[in-house]
C-alpha positions in Angstrom: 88.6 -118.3 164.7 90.2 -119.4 167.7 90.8 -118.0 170.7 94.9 -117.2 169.8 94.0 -115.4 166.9 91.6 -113.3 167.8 93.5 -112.7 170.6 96.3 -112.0 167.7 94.3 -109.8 165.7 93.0 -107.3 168.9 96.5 -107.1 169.7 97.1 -105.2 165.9 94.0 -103.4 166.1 95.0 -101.8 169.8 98.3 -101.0 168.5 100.3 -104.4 169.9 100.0 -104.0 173.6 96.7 -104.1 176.2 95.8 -108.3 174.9 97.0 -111.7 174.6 95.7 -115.1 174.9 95.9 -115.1 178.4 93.6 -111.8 179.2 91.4 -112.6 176.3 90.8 -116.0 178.5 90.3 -114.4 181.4 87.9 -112.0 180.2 86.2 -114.8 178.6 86.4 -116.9 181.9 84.7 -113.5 183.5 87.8 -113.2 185.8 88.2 -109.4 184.3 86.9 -107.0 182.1 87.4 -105.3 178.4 88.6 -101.6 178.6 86.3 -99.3 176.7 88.8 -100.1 173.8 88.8 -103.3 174.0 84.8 -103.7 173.5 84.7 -101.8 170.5 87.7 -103.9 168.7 86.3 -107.1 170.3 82.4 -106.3 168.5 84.4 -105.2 165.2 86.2 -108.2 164.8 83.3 -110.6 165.8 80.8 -108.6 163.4 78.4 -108.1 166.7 75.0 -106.8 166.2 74.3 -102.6 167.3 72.3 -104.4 170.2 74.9 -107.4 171.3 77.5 -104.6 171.4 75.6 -102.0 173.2 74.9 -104.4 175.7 78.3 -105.4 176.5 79.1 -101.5 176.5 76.5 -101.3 179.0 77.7 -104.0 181.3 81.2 -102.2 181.1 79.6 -98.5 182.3 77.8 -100.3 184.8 80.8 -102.0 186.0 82.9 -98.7 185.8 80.0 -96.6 187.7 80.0 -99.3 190.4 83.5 -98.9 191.3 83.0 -95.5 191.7 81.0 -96.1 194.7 77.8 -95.0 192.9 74.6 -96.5 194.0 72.8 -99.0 192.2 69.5 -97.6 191.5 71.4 -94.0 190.0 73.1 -96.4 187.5 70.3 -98.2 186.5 68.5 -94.7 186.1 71.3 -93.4 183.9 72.5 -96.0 182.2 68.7 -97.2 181.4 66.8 -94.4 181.5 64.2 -95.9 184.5 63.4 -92.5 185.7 63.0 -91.5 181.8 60.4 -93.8 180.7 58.7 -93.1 184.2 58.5 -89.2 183.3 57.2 -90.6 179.6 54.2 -92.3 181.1 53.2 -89.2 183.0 53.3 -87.6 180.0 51.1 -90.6 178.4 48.8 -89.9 181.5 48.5 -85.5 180.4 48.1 -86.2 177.1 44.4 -88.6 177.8 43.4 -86.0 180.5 43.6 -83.1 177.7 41.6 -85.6 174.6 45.1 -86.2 172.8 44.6 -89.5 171.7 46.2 -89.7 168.6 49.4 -88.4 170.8 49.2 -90.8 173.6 48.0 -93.7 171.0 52.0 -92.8 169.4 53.6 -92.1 172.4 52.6 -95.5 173.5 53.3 -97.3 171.0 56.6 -95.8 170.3 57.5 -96.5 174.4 56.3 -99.6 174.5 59.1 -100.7 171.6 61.6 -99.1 173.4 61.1 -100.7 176.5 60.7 -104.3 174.4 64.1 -103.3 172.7 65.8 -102.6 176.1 64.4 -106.0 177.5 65.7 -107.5 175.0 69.3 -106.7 175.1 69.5 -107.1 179.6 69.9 -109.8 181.8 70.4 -107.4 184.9 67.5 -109.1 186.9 66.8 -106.0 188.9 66.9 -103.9 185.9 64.3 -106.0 184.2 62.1 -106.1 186.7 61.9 -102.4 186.8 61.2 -102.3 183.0 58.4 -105.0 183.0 57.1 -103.2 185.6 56.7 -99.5 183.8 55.9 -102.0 180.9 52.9 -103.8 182.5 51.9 -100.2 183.7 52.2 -99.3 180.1 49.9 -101.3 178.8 47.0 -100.3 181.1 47.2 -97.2 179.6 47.1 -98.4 176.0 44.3 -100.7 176.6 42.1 -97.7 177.7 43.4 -95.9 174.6 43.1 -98.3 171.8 38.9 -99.4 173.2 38.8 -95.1 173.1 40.7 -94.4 169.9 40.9 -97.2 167.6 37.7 -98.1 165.1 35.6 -101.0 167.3 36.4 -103.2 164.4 40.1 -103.4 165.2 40.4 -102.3 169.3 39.9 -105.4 170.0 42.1 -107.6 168.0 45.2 -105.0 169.2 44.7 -105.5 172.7 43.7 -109.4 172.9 47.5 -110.4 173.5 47.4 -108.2 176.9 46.0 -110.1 179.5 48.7 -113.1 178.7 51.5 -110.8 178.6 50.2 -109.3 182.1 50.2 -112.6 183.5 54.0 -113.1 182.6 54.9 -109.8 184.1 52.9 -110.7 187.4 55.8 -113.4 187.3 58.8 -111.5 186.2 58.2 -108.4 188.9 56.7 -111.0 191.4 53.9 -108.3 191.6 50.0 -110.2 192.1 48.4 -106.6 191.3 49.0 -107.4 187.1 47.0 -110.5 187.8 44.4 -108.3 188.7 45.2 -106.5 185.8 44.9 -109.3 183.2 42.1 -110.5 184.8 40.1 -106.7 184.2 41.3 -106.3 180.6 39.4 -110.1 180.1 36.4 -108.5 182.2 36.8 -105.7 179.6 37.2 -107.5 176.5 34.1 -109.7 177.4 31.8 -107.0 178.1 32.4 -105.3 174.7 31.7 -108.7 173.0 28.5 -109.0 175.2 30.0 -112.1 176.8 28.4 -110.9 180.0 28.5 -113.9 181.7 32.3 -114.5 181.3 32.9 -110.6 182.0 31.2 -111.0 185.3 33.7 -113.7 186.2 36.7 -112.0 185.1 35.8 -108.6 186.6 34.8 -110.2 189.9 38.3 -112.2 190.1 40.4 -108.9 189.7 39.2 -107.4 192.3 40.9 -110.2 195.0 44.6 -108.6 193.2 43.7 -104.7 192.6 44.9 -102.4 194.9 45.0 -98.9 192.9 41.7 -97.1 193.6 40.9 -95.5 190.3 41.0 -99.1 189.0 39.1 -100.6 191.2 36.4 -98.0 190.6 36.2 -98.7 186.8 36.1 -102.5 187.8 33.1 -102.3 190.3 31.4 -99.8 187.8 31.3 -102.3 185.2 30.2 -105.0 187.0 27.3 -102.8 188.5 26.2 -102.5 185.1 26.8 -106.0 183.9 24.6 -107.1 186.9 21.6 -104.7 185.7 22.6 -106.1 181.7 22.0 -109.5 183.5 18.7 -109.0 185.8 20.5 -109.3 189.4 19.7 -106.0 190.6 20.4 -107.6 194.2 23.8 -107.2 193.4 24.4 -103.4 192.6 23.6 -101.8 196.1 26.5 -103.6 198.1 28.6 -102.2 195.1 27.4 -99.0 195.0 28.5 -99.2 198.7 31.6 -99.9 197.8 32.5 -97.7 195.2 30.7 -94.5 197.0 33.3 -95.0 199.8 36.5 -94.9 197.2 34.7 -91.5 196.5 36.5 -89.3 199.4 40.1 -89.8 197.5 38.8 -89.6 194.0 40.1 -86.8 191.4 37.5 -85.2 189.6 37.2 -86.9 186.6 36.7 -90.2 188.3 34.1 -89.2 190.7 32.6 -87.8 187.7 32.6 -91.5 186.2 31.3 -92.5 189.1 28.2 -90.9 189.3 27.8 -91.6 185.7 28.1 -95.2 185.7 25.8 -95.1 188.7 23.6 -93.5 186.5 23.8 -95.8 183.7 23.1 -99.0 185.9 20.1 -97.3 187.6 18.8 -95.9 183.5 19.2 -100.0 182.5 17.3 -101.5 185.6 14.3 -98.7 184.9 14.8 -97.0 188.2 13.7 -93.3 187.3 15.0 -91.5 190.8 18.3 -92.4 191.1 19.1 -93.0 187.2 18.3 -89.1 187.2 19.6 -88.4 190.6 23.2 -89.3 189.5 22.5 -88.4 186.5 22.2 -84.3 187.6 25.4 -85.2 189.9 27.4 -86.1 187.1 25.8 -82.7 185.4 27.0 -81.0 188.6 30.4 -81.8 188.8 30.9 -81.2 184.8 29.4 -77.8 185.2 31.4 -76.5 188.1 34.9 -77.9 187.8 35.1 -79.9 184.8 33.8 -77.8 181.6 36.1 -74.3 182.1 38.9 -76.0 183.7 42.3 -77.6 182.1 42.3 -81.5 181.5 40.2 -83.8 183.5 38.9 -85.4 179.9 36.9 -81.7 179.3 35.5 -82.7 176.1 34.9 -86.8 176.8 33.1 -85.8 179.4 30.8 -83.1 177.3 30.6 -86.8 174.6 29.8 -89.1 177.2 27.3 -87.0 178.8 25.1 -86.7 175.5 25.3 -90.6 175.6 23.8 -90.7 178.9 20.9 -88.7 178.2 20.6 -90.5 174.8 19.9 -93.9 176.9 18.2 -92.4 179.6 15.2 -91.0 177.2 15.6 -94.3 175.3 14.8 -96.2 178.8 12.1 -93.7 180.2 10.6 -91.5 177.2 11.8 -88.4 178.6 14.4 -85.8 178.9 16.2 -85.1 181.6 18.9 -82.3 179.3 17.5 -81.2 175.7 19.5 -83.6 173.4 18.9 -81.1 170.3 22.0 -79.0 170.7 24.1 -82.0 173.0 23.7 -83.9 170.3 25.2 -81.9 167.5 28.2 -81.2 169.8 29.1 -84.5 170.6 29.4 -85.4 166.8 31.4 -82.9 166.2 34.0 -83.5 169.6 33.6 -87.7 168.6 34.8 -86.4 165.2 37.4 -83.5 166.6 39.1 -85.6 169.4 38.9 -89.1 167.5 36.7 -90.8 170.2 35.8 -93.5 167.9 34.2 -95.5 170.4 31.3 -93.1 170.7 30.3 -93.1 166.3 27.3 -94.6 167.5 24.8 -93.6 165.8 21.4 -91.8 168.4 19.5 -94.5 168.8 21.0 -97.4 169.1 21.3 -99.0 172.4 25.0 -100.1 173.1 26.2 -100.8 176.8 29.9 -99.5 176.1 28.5 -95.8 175.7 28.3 -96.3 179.6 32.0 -97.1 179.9 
């Protein structure tokens, strides 16, 4: 079709006025815009795709709502729903801190192919930045669901693609901190294959790009351990330094993983004091604002906590809890709340019950 007769055929189709050759060149030449009217004849003719037309649409609202004098970023949070998908991963973040896996495991999946399907359609730079931003944000989320949620056979495989694609938003938001990112999801990955080695590396390199406390805390935590896994007990008390002083800002169910990873690397390095020490502190803060409260991972924390007396009678042949009736709770939580990374059975040593 050439460029006189579709500029023929719009002409019929808007009632013979509004086009001819010379606007449709123009518009082509992107020395003005379609009317509303236009658009939708234009994509009819053309057969255009739901997703070519609804992004020439949105150009022409953005247009419209520019002229208007309205700021940029109240366009951008209206006419792509920014603010939206910001709102959703709150929600993402309420739904882990009450056990509802299986809802934040949909909910992010289901947002994360929204925001590819929006990608896909822009070319507004800032606009994409924004959305590989809440997408890369996103992902951190899912990657902490999927090792929690998913069967250990398949967690893995699903989240193996995430540490490239974090790299490539590092570049598209021009934000270092998803380098940091990548970098802990490879320290991650590693440790549950027992790469220790190669964990170690990965861990240790996120930490010159993380700036978000909480993160850094469940970086240093695994490298403490890793370094007890590994015999280099000189390593852990300059962390434990570290990560004590991140304490003072720390919401409770952090601090609570805090102390209990303490716990863990002091129960693998055989040191009996302060493997129980943090061990009661843990018990502490679970007992007085963590067990009758609302969120704050209520019933993880009840599952991990029979893991870590589990191990710590494995490692020193004594109780520091009674297991009998922790035990029989657990199961039935793993089984209620789908923590599938805890079907271990008693037992059997595996490091990842300390994560």
């Amino acid at each position: 079709m050439t460029l006189n007769q579709l500029a023929l055929e719009m002409w019929e189709k808007l009632g013979y006025r509004e086009i001819d050759a010379s606007v449709l060149s123009r518009v082509i030449k992107n020395q003005r815009k379609f009317t509303s009217k236009q658009i939708k004849v234009f994509a009819e003719i053309l057969k255009l795709t739901s997703n070519e037309f609804r992004r020439l649409y949105t150009e022409y609202c953005c247009e419209v709502l520019s002229k208007a004098d309205i700021k940029e970023d109240f366009i951008n949070d209206i006419i792509y729903q920014t603010d939206g998908y910001e709102q959703i991963l709150d929600k993402i973040e309420e739904a882990r801190l009450y056990d509802a896996l299986d809802l934040a495991y949909r909910w992010e999946n289901e947002t994360e192919d929204f925001l590819k399907s929006k990608i896909k359609i822009l070319k507004k730079a800032r606009v994409l930045k924004k959305l590989y931003d809440l997408w890369g944000r996103l992902l951190i989320k899912k990657v902490w669901t999927i090792l929690e949620y998913r069967h250990r056979d398949v967690a893995l495989p699903e989240i193996i693609y995430v540490p490239s694609l974090l790299e490539r938003i590092a570049k598209i938001t021009n934000n270092r901190e998803f380098i940091g990112r990548a970098e802990a999801v490879r320290g991650r990955i590693c440790f549950h294959q027992k790469l220790f080695s190669q964990a170690l590396k990965h861990d240790s390199e996120s930490l010159h790009y993380l700036r978000n406390c909480n993160e850094i805390q469940w970086v240093i935590g695994r490298l403490m351990l890793t370094y007890a896994i590994l015999n280099e007990d000189s390593k852990i008390l300059e962390l434990q330094e570290q990560i004590e002083k991140t304490l003072y800002t720390s919401q409770i169910y952090q601090k609570f993983s805090v102390y209990r990873g303490l716990s863990g690397t002091y129960i693998v390095v055989r040191n009996f004091d302060k493997a129980q020490k943090y061990l009661q502190q843990t018990w502490d803060l679970f007992d007085k604002q963590i067990k009758d409260g609302e969120g704050n991972f209520k019933n993880k924390s009840k599952i991990t906590l029979y893991h870590s007396e589990e191990l710590f009678y494995q490692h020193f042949g004594t109780y520091n809890k009674s297991l009998r009736n922790l035990e029989k709770e657990s199961k039935r939580l793993t089984e209620l709340f789908r923590y599938n990374q805890y079907l271990i059975e008693a037992g059997q040593i595996e490091y990842t019950k300390f994560l």
